[in-house]
C-alpha positions in Angstrom: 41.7 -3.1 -18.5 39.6 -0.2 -17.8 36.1 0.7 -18.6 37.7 3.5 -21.3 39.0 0.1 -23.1 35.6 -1.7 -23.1 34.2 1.2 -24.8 36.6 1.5 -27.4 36.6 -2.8 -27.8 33.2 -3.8 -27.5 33.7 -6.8 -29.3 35.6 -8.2 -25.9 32.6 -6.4 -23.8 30.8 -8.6 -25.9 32.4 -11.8 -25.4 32.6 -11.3 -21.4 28.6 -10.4 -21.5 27.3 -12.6 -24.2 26.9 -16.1 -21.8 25.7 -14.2 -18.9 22.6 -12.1 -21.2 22.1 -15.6 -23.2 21.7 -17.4 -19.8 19.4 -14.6 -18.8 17.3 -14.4 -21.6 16.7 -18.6 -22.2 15.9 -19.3 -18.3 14.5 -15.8 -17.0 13.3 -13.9 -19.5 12.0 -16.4 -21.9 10.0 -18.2 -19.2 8.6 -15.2 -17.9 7.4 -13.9 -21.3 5.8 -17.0 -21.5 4.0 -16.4 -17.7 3.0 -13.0 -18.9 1.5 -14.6 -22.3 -0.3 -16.9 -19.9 -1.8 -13.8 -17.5 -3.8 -12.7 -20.7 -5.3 -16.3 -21.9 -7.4 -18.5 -21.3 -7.7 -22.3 -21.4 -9.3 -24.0 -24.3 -9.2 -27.4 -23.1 -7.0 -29.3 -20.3 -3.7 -28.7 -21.9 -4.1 -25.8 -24.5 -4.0 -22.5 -23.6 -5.2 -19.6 -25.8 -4.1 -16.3 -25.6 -6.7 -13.7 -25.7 -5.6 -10.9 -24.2 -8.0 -10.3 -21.6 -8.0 -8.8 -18.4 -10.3 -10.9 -16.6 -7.5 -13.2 -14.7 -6.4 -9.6 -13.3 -9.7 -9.1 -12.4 -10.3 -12.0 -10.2 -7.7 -10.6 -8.5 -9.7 -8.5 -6.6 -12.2 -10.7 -5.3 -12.7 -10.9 -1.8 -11.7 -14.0 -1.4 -8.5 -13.5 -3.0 -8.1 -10.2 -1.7 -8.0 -11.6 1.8 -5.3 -14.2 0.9 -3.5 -11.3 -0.5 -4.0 -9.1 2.7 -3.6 -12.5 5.1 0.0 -12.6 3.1 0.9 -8.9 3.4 0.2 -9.0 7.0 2.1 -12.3 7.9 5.3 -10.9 5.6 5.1 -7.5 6.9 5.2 -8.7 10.8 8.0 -11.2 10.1 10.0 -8.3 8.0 9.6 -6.4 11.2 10.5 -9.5 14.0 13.3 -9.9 11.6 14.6 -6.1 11.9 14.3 -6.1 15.6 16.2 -9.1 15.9 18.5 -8.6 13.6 20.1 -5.1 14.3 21.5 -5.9 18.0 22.9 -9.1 16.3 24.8 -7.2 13.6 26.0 -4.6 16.2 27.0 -7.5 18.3 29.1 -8.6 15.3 30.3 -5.4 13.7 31.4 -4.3 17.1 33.5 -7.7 18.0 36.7 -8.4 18.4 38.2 -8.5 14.8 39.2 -12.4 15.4 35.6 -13.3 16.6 33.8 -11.1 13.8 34.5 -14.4 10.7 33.4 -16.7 13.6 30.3 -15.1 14.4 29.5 -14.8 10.4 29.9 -18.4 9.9 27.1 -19.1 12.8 25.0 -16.3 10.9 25.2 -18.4 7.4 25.4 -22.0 9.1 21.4 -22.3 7.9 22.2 -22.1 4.9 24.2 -25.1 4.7 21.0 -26.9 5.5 18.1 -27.7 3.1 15.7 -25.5 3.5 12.7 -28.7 3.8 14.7 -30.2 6.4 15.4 -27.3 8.3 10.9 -26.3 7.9 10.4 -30.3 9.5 12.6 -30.1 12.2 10.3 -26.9 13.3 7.9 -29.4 12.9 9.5 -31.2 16.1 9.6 -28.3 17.9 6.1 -26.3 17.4 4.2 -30.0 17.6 1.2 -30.3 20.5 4.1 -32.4 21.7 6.8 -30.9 20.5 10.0 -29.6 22.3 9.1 -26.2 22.5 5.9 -27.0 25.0 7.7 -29.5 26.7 10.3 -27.0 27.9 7.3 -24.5 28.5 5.2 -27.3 30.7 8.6 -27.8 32.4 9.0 -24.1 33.2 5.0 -24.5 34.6 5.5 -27.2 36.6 9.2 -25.6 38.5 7.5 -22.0 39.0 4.6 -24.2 40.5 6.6 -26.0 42.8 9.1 -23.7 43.8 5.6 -21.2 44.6 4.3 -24.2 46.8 7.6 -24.8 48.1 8.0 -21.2 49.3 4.8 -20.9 50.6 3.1 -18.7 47.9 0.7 -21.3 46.5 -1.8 -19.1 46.0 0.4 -17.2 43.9 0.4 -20.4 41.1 0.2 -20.6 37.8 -3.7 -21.2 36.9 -4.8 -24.9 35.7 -4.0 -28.2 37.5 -1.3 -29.1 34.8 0.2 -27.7 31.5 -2.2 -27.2 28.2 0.2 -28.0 25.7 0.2 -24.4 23.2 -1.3 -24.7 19.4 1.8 -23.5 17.3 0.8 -25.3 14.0 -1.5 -24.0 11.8 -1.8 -21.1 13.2 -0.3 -17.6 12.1 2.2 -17.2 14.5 4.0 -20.3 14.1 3.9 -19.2 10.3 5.4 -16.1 11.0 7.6 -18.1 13.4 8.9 -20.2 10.9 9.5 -17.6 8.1 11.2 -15.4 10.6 13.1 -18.7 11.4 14.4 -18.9 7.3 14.2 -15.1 6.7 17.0 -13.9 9.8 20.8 -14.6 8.1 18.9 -12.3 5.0 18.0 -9.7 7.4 20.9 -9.7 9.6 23.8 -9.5 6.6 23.1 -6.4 5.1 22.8 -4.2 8.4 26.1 -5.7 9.2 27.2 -4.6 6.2 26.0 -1.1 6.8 27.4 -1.2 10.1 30.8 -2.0 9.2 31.4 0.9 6.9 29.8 2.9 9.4 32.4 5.5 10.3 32.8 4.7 14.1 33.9 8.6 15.0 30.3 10.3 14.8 29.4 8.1 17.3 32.4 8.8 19.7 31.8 12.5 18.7 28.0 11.9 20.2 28.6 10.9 23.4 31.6 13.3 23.8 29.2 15.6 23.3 27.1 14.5 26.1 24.2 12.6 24.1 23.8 9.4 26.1 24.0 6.2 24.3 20.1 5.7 23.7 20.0 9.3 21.7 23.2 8.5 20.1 21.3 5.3 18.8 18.4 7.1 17.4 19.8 9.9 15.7 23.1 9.2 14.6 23.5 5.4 14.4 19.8 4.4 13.1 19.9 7.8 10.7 23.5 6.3 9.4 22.6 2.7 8.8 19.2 3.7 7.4 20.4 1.8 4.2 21.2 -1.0 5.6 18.0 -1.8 7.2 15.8 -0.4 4.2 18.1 -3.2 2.5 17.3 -6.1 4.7 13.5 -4.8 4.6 13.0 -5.6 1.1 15.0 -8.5 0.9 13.4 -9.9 3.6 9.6 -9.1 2.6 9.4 -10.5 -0.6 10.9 -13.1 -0.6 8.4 -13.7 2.8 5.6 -12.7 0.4 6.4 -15.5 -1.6 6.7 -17.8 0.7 5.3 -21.6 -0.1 6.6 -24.4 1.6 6.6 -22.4 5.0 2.5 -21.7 5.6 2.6 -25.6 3.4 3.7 -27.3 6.3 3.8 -24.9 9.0 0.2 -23.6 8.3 -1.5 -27.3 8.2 -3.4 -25.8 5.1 -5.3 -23.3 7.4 -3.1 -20.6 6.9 -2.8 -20.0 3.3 -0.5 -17.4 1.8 -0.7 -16.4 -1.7 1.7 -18.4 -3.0 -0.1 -21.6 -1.8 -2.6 -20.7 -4.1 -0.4 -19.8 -7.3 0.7 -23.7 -6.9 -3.3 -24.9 -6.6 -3.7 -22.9 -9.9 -1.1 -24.9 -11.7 -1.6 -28.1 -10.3 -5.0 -29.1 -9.0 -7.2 -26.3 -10.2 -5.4 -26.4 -13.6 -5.8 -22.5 -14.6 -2.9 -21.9 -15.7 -3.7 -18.3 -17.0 -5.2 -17.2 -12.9 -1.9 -18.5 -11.3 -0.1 -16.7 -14.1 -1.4 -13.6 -13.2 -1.1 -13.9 -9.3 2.5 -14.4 -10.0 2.9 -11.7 -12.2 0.9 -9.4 -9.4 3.5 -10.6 -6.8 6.5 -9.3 -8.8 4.8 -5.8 -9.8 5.0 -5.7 -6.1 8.3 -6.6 -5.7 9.2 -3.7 -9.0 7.4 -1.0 -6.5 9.4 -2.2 -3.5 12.5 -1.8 -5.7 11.5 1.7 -6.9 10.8 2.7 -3.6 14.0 1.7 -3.0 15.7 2.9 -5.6 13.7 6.8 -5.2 15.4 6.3 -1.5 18.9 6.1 -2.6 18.3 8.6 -5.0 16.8 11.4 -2.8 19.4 10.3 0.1 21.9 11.2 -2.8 20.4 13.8 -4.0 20.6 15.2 -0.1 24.2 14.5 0.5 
C-alpha cells in the first residue's frame, strides 16, 4: 500500500499510528509535561509541590557553583565524544573495508557490550582502574621488565625513576571518568560512521590516488569530506547521552567527580527539590534540541549545497 493510499484512508493511517502516539503521549510526553510543570514551582511542604510559575529554579542555574558542574560536565562529555571519534573511525574503516564474510563477525564484537548490563560492565572497570587493580599491575609489570632488561644490558642508568612501581590513581579522578564513559559510549560512536562508510561510493577514492593524491590527502579531503555525516552523527549521539551520564562519574568518580546528572538525582532524592532538579533536567534536553538543530541546519545546508 502506498503513501497515495494512506492519504486517501486515513482511518487505517490511524489505526497503524494510534498505539505508537498513545504510547508516546502517556510515558513521554505526559511525564515530561509534568517535569516542565515542576521547573516553574515550588515546594510547599515535603511532598506538595506548587506551581508558581517562576523563574528562579532557572536562575540557580547560573550559579557558580552549578555552573562549574555544568562546565566540569561539558568538558568531560566533550573529550570523551572526541576519544570516541578517534577511536572509532579506523575501527569502522577496518570493518567497512573487510572481507564481506568477516564484516557480520566484526559487528557482533562491536555490539557484544551491549549484551552486558551496563552496572556490571561500570564494576568490572572497577577491577581494573582499582589502586590494585589489573590495569596497574600490568603497568608495574611493564616497570619492573624495562628495569631489568636496562640492568641486564648494562644501561642501568638509563632506568625507570623510583625504587619500585607507584600504583596510578584512576578512580575518582577525571580521566578514569572519561575512561569509563568512553568505555560505554564506543559501539554508539563506531556504528554510524560504519554506516556512512559503507554507502560511501568506493570509486572517488580509487579516482584520488589514480590521480596521484597519496593516501593521507585522499583521507582528508575526500574520505573525511564524504563521511562528514556519519561522524557529525556519532558526535551527537555520543555527547549527550555522555552529558547525561550518572552511574559512570557515581561509581567511577568516588563522588569527587560530579557531573550534572549526579546532581539532578541529589535534587530528587536527598535534597528533595523537586522543582531545581526539574529544571536542570529540562536545561539538559534544551541542549540536546540545539545539538539536534545544529544537526538538522547541517543536513539541510549540505542539501541545500548538493
Amino acid at each position: 500500500m502506498s503513501l497515495e493510499n494512506y492519504r486517501q484512508q486515513p482511518a487505517v493511517f490511524a489505526a497503524f499510528a494510534a498505539p505508537t502516539l498513545i504510547w508516546l503521549l502517556l510515558f513521554f510526553i505526559a511525564p515530561l509535561g509534568i517535569i516542565w510543570l515542576y521547573s516553574f514551582g515550588e515546594n510547599v511542604s515535603l511532598v506538595d509541590i506548587e506551581t508558581t510559575w517562576t523563574l528562579d529554579n532557572y536562575a540557580r542555574i547560573f550559579q557558580p557553583e552549578v555552573l562549574v558542574l555544568l562546565w566540569r560536565s561539558l568538558w568531560i562529555a566533550g573529550i570523551s565524544t572526541l576519544v570516541c571519534l578517534v577511536i572509532a573511525y579506523p575501527v569502522a574503516l577496518v570493518i567497512a573495508t573487510a572481507h564481506p564474510d568477516k564484516k557480520p563477525w566484526l559487528l557482533l564484537l562491536i555490539m557484544l557490550p551491549f549484551w552486558t548490563n551496563l552496572l556490571i560492565r561500570t564494576y568490572a572497570l572497577l577491577n581494573i582502574l582499582g589502586t590494585r587493580g589489573r590495569l596497574n599491575d600490568v603497568l608495574g609489570w611493564l616497570w619492573e621488565t624495562t628495569n631489568t632488561l636496562l640492568t641486564k644490558f648494562g644501561l642501568g642508568e638509563f632506568q625507570l625513576i623510583g625504587e619500585s612501581f607507584t600504583p596510578l590513581k584512576f578512580l575518582g579522578t577525571p580521566g578514569g571518568v572519561i575512561f569509563g564513559i568512553v568505555y560505554v559510549s564506543l559501539p554508539f560512536a563506531i556504528l554510524p560512521i560504519y554506516s556512512s562508510l559503507e554507502r560511501l561510493d568506493k570509486s572517488y577514492l580509487e579516482a584520488s590516488l589514480d590521480l596521484g593524491a597519496g593516501q593521507w590527502r585522499t583521507f582528508y579531503h575526500v574520505l573525511l569530506p564524504l563521511t562528514a555525516a556519519g561522524v557529525v552523527t556519532a558526535g551527537i549521539i555520543t555527547f549527550i547521552p555522555a552529558l547525561g551520564q550518572f552511574l559512570t562519574p557515581d561509581l567511577l568518580g568516588r563522588g569527587q567527580v560530579d557531573m550534572i546528572a549526579n546532581v539532578i538525582e541529589r535534587q530528587f532524592k536527598r535534597a528533595n527539590d523537586w522543582p531545581f532538579g526539574s529544571a536542570l533536567s529540562l536545561f539538559l534536553l534544551y541542549i540536546t534540541f540545539v545539538l539536534l538543530a545544529v544537526r538538522s541546519f547541517y543536513d539541510a545546508r549540505k542539501a541545500h549545497r548538493s
